[in-house]
RODO-2510 file (C-alpha; in nm, 4 decimals, decimal comma):
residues 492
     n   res          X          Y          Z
     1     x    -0,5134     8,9820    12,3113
     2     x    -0,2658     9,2861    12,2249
     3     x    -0,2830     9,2286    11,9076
     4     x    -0,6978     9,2268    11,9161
     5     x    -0,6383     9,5579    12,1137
     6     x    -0,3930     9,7252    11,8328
     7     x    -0,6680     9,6687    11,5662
     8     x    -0,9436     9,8261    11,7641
     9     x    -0,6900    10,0994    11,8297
    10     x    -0,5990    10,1160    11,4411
    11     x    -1,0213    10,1070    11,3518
    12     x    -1,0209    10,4300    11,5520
    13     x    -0,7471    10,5733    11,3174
    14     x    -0,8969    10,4115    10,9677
    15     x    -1,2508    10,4878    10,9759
    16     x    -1,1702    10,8447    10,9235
    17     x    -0,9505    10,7076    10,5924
    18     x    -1,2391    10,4494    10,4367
    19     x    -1,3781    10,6096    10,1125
    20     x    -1,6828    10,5222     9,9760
    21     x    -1,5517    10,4198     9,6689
    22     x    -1,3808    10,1271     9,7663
    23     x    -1,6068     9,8196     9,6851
    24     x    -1,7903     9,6009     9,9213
    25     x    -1,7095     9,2594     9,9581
    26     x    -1,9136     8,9594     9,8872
    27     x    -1,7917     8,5792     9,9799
    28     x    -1,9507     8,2985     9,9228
    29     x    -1,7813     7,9810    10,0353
    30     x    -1,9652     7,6932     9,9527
    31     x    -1,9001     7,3926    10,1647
    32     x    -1,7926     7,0361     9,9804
    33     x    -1,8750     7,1718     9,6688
    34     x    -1,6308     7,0172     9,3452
    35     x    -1,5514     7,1854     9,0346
    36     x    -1,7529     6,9821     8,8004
    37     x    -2,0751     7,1100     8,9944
    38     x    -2,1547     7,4332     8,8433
    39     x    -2,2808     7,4583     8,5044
    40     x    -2,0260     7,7252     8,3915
    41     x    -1,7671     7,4727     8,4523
    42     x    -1,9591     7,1624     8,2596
    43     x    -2,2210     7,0151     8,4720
    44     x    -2,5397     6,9276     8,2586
    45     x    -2,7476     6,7388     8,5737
    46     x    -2,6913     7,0134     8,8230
    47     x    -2,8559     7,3451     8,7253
    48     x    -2,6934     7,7029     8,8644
    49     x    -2,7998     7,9435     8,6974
    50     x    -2,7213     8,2416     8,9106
    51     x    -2,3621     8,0678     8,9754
    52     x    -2,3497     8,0944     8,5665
    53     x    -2,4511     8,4558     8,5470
    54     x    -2,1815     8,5337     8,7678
    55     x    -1,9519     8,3579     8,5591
    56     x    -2,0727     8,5597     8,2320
    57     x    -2,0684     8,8865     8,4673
    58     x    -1,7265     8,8489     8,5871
    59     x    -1,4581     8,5645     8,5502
    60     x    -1,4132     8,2540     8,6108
    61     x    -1,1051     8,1023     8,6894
    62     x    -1,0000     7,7356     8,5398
    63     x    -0,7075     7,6603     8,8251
    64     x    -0,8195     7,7892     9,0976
    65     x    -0,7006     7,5842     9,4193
    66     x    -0,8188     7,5023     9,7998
    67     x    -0,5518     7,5460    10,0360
    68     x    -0,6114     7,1265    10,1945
    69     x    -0,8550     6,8651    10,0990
    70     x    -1,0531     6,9133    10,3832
    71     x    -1,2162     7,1961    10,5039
    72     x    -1,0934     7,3331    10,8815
    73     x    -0,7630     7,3841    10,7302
    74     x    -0,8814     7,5701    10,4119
    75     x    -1,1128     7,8162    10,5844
    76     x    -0,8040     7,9008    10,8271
    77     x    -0,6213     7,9946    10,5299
    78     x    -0,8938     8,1715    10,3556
    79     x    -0,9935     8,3757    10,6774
    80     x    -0,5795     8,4522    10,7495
    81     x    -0,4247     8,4535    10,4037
    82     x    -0,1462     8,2375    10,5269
    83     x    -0,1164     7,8619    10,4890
    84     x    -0,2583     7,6235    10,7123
    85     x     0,0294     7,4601    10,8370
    86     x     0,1506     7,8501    10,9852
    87     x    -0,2444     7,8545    11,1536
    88     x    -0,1327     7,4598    11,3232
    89     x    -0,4880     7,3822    11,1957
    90     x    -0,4370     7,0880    10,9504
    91     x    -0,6923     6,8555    10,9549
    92     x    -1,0593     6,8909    10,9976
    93     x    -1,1807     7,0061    11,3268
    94     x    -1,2932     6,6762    11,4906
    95     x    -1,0370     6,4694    11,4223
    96     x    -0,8156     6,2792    11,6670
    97     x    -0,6114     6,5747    11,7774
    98     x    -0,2901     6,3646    11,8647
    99     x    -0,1041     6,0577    11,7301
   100     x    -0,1843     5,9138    12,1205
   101     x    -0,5583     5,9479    12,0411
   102     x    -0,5168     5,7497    11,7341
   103     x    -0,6796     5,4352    11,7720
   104     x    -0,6983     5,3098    11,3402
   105     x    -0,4560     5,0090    11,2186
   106     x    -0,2448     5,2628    10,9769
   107     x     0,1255     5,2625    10,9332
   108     x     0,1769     5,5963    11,0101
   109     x     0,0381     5,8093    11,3594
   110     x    -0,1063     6,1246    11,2079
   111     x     0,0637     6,4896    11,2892
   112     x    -0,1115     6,6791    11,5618
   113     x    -0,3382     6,9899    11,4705
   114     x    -0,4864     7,2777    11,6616
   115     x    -0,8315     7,2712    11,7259
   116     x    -0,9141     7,6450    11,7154
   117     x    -0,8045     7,9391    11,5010
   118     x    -0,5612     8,1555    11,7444
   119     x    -0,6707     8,4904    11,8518
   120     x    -0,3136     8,6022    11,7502
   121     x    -0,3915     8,5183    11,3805
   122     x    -0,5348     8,8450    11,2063
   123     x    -0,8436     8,7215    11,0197
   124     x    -1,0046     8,8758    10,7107
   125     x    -1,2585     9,0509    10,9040
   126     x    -1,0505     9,2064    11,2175
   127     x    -0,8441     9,3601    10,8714
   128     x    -1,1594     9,5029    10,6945
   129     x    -1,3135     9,6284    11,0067
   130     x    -1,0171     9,7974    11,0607
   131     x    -0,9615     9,9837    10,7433
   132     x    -1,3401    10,0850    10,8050
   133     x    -1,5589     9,8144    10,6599
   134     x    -1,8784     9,6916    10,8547
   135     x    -1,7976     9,2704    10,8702
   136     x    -2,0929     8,9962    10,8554
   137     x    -2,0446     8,6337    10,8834
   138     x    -2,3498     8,3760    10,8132
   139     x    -2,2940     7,9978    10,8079
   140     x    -2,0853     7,7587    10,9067
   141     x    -1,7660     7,8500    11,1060
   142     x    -1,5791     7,5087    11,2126
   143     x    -1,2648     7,7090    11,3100
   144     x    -1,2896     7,6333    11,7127
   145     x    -1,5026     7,6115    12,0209
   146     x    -1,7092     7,9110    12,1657
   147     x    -1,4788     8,1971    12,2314
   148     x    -1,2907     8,1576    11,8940
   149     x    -1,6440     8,1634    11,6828
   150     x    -1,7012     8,4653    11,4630
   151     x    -1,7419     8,7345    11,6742
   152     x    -1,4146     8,6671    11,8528
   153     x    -1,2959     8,6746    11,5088
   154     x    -1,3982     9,0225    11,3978
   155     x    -1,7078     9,0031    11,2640
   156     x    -1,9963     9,2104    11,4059
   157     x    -2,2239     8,9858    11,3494
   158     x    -2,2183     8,6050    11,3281
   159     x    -2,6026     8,4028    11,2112
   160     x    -2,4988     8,0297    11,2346
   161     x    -2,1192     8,0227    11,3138
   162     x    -2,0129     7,7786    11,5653
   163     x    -1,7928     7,4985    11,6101
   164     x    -1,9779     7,2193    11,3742
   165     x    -1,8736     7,1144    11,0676
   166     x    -2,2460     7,0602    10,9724
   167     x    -2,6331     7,1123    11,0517
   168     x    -2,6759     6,8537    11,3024
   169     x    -2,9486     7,0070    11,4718
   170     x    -3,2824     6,8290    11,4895
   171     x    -3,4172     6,9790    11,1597
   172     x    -3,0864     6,9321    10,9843
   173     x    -3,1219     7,1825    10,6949
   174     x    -3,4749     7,3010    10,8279
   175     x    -3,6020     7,3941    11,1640
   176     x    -3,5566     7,3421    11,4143
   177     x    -3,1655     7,4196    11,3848
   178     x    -3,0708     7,3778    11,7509
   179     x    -2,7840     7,6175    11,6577
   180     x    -2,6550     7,8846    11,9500
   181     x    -2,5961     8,1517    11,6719
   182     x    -2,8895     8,0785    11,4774
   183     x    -3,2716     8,1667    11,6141
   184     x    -3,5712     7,9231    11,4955
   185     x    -3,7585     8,0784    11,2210
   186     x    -4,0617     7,9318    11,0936
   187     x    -4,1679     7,5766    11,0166
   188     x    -4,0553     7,4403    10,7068
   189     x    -3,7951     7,7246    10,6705
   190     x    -3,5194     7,6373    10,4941
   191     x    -3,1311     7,6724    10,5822
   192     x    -2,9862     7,8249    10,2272
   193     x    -3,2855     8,0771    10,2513
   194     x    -3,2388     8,1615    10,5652
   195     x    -2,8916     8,2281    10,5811
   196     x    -2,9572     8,4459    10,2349
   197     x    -3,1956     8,6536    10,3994
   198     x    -2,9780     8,6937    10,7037
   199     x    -2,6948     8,8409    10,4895
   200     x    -2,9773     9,0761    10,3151
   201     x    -3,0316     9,2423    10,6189
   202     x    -2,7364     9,3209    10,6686
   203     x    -2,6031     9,4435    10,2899
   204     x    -2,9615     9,6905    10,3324
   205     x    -2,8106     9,8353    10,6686
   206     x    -2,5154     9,8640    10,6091
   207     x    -2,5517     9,9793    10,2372
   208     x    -2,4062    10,3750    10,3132
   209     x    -2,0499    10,2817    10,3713
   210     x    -1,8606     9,9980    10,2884
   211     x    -1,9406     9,6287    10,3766
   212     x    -1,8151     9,3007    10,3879
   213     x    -2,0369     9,0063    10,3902
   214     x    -1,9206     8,6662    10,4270
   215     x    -2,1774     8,4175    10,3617
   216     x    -2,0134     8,0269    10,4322
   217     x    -2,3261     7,7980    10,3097
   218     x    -2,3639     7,4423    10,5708
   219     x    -2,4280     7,3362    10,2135
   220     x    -2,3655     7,0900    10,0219
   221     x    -2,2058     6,8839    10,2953
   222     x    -2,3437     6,6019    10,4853
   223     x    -2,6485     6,5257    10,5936
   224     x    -2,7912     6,5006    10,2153
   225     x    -3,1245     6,6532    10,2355
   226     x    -3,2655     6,8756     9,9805
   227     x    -3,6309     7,0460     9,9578
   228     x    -3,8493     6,7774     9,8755
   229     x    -3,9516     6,9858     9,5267
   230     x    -3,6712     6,9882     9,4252
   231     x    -3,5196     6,6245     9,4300
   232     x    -3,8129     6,5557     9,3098
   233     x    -3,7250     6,7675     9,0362
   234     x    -3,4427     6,6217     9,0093
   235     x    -3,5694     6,2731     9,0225
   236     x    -3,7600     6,3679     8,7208
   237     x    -3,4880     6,4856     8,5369
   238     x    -3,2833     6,1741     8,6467
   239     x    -3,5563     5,9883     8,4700
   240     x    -3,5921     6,1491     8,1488
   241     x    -3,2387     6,1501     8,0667
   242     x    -3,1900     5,7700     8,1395
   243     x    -2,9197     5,8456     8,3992
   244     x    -2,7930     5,5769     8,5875
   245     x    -2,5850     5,5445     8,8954
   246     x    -2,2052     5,4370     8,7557
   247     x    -1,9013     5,3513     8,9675
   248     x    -1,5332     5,2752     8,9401
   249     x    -1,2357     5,2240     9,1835
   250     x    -0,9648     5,4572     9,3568
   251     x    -0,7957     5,1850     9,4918
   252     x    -1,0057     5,0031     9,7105
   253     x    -1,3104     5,3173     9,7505
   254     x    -1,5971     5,3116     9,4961
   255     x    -1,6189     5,6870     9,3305
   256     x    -1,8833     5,7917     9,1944
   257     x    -1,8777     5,8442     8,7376
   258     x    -2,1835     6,0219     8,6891
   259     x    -2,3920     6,3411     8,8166
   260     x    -2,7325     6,1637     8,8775
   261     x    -2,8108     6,2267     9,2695
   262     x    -3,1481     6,3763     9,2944
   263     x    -3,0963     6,5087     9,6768
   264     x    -2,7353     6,6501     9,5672
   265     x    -2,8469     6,8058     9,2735
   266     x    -3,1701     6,9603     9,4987
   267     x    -2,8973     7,0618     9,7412
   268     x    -2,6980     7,2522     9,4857
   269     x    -2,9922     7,4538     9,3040
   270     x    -3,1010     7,5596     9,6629
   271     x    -2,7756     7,6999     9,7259
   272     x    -2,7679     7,8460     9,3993
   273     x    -3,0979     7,9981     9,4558
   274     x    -2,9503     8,1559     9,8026
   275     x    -2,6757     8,3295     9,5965
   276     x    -2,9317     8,4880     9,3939
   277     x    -3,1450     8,6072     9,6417
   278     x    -2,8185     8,7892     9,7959
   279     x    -2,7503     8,8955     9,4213
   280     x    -3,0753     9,0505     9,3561
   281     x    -3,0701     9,2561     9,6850
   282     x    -2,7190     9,3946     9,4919
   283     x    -2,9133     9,4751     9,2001
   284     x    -3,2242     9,6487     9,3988
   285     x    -3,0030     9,8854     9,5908
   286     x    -2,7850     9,9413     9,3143
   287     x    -2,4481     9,8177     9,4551
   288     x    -2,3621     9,5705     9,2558
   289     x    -2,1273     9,7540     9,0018
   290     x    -1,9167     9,8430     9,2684
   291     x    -1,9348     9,5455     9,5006
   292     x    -1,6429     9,2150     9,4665
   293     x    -1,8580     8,9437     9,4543
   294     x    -1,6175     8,5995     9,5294
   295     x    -1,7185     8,2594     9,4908
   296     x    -1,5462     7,9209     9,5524
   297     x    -1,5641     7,6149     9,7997
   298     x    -1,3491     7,4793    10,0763
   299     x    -1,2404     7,1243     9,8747
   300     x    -1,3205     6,9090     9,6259
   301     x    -1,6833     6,7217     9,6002
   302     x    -1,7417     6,4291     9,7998
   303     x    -1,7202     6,0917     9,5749
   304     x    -1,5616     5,8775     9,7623
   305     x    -1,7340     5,8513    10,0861
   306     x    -2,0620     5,8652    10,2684
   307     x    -2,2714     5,8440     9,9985
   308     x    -2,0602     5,9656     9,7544
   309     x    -2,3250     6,2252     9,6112
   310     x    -2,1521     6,3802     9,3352
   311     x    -1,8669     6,3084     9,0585
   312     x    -1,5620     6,4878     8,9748
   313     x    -1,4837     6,3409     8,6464
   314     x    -1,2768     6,4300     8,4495
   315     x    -1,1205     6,4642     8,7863
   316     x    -0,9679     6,2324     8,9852
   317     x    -1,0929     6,1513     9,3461
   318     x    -1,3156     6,4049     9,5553
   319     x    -1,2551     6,5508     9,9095
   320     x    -0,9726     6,4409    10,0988
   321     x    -0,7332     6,3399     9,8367
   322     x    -0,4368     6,5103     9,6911
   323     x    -0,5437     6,4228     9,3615
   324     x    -0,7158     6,7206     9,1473
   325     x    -1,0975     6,6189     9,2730
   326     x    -0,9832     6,6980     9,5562
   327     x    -0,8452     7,0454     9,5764
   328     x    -0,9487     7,2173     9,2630
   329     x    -1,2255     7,4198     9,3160
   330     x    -1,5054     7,6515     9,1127
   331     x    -1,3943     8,0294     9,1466
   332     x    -1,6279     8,3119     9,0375
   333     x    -1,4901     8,6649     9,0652
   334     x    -1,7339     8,9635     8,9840
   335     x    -1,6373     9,3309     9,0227
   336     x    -1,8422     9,5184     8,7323
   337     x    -1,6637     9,8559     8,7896
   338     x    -1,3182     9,6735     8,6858
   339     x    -1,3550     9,3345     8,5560
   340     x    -1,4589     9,3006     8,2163
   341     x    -1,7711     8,9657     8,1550
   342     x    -1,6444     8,6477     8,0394
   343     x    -1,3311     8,6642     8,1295
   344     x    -1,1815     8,3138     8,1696
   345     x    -0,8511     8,3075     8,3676
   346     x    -0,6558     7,9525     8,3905
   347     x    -0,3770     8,1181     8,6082
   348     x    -0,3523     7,8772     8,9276
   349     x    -0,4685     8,0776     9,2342
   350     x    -0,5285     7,9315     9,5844
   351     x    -0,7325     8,0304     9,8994
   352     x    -0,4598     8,2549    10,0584
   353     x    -0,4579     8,5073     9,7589
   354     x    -0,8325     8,6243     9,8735
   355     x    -0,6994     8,7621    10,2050
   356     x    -0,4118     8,9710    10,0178
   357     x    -0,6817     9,0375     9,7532
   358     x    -0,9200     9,2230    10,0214
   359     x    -0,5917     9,3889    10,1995
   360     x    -0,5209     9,5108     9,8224
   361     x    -0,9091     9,6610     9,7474
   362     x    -0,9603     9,7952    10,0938
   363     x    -0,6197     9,9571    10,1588
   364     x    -0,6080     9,7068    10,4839
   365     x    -0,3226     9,6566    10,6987
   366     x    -0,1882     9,3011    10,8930
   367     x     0,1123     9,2408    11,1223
   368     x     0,0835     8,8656    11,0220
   369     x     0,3266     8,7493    10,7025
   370     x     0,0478     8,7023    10,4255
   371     x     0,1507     8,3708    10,1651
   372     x    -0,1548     8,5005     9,9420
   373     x    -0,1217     8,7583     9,6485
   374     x    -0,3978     8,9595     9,5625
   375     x    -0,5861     8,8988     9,2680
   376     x    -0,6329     9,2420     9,1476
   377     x    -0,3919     9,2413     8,8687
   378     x    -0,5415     8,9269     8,7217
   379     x    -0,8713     9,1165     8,7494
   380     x    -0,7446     9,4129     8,6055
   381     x    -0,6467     9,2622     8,2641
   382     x    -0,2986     9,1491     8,4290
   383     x    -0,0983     8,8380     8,5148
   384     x     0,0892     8,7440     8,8061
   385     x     0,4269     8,6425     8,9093
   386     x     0,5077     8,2469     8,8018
   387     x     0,4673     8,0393     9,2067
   388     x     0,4633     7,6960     9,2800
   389     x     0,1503     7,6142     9,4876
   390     x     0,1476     7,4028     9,7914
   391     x    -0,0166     7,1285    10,0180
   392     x     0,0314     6,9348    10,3161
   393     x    -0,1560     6,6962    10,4295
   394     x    -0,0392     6,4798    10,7853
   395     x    -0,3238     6,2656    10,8045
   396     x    -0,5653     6,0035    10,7281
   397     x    -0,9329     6,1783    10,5639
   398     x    -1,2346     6,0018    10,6043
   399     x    -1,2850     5,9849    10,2313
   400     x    -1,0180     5,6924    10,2070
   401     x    -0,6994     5,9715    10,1153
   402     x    -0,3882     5,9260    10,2655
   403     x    -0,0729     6,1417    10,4587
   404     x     0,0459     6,3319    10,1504
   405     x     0,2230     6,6425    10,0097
   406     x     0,2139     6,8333     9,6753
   407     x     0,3165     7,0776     9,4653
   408     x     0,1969     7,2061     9,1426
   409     x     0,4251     7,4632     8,9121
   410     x     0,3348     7,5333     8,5642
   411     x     0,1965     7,2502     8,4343
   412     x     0,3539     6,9932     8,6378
   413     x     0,1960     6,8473     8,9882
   414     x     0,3977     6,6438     9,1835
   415     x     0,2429     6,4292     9,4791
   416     x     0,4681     6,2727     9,7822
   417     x     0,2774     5,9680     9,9647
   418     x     0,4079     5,9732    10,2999
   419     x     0,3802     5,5939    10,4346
   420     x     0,5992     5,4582    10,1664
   421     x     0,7792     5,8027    10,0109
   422     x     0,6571     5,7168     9,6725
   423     x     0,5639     6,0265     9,4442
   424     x     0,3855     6,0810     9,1824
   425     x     0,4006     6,3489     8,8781
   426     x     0,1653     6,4393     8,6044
   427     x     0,1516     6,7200     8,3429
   428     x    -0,1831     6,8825     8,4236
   429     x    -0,2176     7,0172     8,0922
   430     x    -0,1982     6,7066     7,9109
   431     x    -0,3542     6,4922     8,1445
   432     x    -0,5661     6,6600     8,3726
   433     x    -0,7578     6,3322     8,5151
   434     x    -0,3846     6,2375     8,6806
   435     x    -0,4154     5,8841     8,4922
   436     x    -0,0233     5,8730     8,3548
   437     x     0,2217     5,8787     8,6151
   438     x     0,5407     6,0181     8,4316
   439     x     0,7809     6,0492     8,6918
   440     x     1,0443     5,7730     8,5799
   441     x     1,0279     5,9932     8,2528
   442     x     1,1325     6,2637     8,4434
   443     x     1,3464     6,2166     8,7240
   444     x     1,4953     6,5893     8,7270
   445     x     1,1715     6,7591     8,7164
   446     x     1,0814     6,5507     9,0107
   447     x     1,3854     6,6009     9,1772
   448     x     1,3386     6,9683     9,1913
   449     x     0,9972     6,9883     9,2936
   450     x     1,0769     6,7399     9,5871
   451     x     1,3168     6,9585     9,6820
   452     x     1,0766     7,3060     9,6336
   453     x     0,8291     7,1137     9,8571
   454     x     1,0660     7,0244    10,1389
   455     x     1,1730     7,3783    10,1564
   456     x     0,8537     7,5019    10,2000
   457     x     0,7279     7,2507    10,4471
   458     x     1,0686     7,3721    10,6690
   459     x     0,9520     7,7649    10,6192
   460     x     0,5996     7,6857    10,7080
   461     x     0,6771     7,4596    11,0242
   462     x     0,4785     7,1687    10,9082
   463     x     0,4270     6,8842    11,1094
   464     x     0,4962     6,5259    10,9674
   465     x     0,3187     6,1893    11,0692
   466     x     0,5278     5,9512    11,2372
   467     x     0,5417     5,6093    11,2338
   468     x     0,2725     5,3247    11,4323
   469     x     0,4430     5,1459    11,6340
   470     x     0,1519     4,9307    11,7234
   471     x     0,0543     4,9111    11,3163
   472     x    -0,0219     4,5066    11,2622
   473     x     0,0127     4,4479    10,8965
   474     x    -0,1529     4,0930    10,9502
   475     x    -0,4893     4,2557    11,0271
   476     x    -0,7030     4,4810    10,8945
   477     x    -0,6428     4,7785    10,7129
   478     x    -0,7504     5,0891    10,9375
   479     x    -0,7177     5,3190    10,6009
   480     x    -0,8086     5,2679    10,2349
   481     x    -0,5171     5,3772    10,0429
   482     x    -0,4389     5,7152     9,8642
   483     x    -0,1895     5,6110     9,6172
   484     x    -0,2743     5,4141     9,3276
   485     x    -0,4278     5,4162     8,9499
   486     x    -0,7733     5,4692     8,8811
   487     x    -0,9847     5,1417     8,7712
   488     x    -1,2016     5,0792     8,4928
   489     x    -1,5516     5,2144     8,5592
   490     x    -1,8178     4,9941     8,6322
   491     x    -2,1887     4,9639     8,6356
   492     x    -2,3624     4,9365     8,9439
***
């Protein structure tokens, strides 16, 4: 709690320093949403149109990276700046927490993982309120129990963060939302809306100085619902193009080949339509030529598992794999006053850099050791200096992925199974759906990133799984695998 103390302390010392010329911050964070489902990155079913005017506003970036392929550990590292493994949390929050509470027939136990974000970690918001920014939250949280929720955090004001990965109140996405941080509103009122209208509030009072608002949309994860106009919308649409569901194999998990999902597709316009509203308040009070607007998601789309409501293609696999469905992400950067429109930027960039981007804008301050780098020469016209880019992940995901590493430099991605050691490496460039595995071609390439990726999990302290005694391979499977080919599509 000294450290909580030395940042109110330091507030007292910054305010004085905040000018109001430095931008307000915007973030959406959209939860389980892929790539592939924005139009400005080549969806034709799915219709964002606001998500697309950012993109023609600002820029949009074509390698843009979530920190894990699940989202506890991502939001840690977007909230701190620093990778997951340094933050402990690693898997989802909800998970079996130890390899004792593992109960699955797997080969391997899965690492332990904290189930809160410590109060010692200096989050995004305790640095922006400190350099004199008023901070917001709205959404979902799924970083710990109450007592590490939002406000704990360093956000003045917290509408819908708690410890759920979801809205699993009685309502779901409508009232009644049974949610601690989150008062009824009317009936029929809808989450997206609400939580849009929430952040309004706050960007009109707090318009005179500067602001950050962090808006994390419950959507589009699980439970699918959408607004019944709109799927049927949707269904409509679904119709008069002759879509049809299609399905092929990543190893023994049906993915999803098409984007045909009325209630998904409802689900995304809805949260589109949310980051309008928040857009158009912007526009009214005329901040929106000097505010950073930042969107992106928390993994890959879901295609693999419980329901599998969207596809990745021409990515391969969805949330909770290693493979490029699962990790690369939409990111939408607008700043007006500095970034010229259309910009299209295919350096790789991953959730840590927004941390050391807002440090950068707001002339903020951390004792932590940041892993991000801010994005502000990239936005400027600039480049930044060549990295390899990182993952670790100890555990078996719901969505059929397996205990896995990677590393991506350049062009090249390698990825390190852990149950059997085997990796894989592709040239992203050349084959971005991660169909041809070239790493007998190139043993030396894979050699040194093998070697770039042990280092790193030694400087970041990560945790590895460890093997099941108990595992029995004469009965069943307690995982579907994570490493194998692709299959031919199929009809269903």
């Amino acid at each position: 709690m000294l450290l909580k103390s030395f940042f109110a302390l330091l507030t007292l010392t910054s305010v004085a320093l905040a000018a109001d010329s430095r931008p307000n911050i915007v973030f959406f964070l959209v939860d389980d949403l892929g790539q592939r489902d924005i139009g400005c990155y080549g969806s034709t079913f799915y219709e964002t149109p606001n998500v697309d005017r950012l993109a023609k506003e600002g820029a949009r970036f074509t390698d843009a990276y979530a920190a894990c392929p699940v989202c506890s550990p991502t939001r840690a590292a977007v909230q701190t700046g620093r990778w997951p493994q340094r933050t402990g949390i690693t898997d989802y929050i909800g998970a079996p927490m130890k390899p004792g509470l593992w109960t699955r027939n797997t080969k391997l136990l899965p690492a332990s993982y904290s189930d809160r974000l410590a109060h010692e970690e200096v989050t995004m918001a305790e640095m922006l309120k400190a350099a004199g920014y008023a901070t917001f939250f709205a959404g979902k949280w799924h970083l710990g129990p109450e007592g590490w929720w939002p406000e704990n955090q360093g956000y003045d004001h917290n509408l819908g963060g708690v410890d759920r990965g979801g809205p699993y109140g009685r309502g779901k996405y409508f009232v009644p939302y049974d949610n601690p941080r989150l008062p009824d509103g009317p009936e029929g009122e809808h989450l997206p809306d609400r939580l849009a209208t929430e952040a309004n509030k706050f960007i009109e009072a707090s318009k005179d100085k500067p602001f950050f608002a962090f808006f994390s949309f419950y959507s589009v994860h699980t439970p699918l619902q959408s607004r019944p106009d709109l799927e049927k919308k949707y269904e409509e649409k679904r119709n008069r193009l002759g879509l049809k569901a299609e399905w092929g194999k990543e190893d023994t998990r049906e993915v999803r080949l098409v984007q045909e999902l009325p209630v998904y597709a409802g689900m995304v316009e809805a949260m589109d339509l949310a980051v309008g509203k928040v857009l158009a308040k912007l526009d009214e009070l005329g901040l929106a030529e000097n505010t950073l607007v930042i969107f992106t998601s928390d993994n890959g789309g879901l295609s693999t598992s419980e329901g599998s409501p969207t596809s990745n293609l021409p990515l391969r696999g969805g949330k909770g794999w290693m493979y490029e469905g699962g990790i690369r992400e939409p990111l939408v950067i607008r700043w007006p006053a500095v970034v010229k429109p259309g910009r299209v930027v295919d350096t790789p960039v991953s959730s840590p850099d927004y941390f050391a981007t807002a440090m950068e804008l707001a002339q903020g301050k951390t004792t932590s050791q940041v892993d991000g780098l801010s994005l502000l020469p990239v936005l400027r016209g600039g480049s930044l200096p060549e990295r390899p880019l990182y993952w670790h992940y100890p555990h078996y995901g719901n969505q059929g992925g397996a205990p896995g590493a990677a590393v991506r430099e350049g062009d090249w991605k390698l990825i390190e199974w852990y149950e059997d050691g085997k990796r894989e490496l592709f040239n992203l460039r050349e084959d971005i759906g991660e169909t041809d595995d070239v790493a007998r071609a190139h043993p030396d390439k894979v050699a040194a990133l093998a070697a770039k990726l042990e280092a790193w999990r030694k400087d970041v302290g990560a945790l590895m799984p460890t093997p099941n005694l108990a595992y029995d391979p004469a009965k069943p499977s307690g995982r579907l695998p994570g490493a194998g080919q692709a299959k031919k599509k199929k009809k269903k």
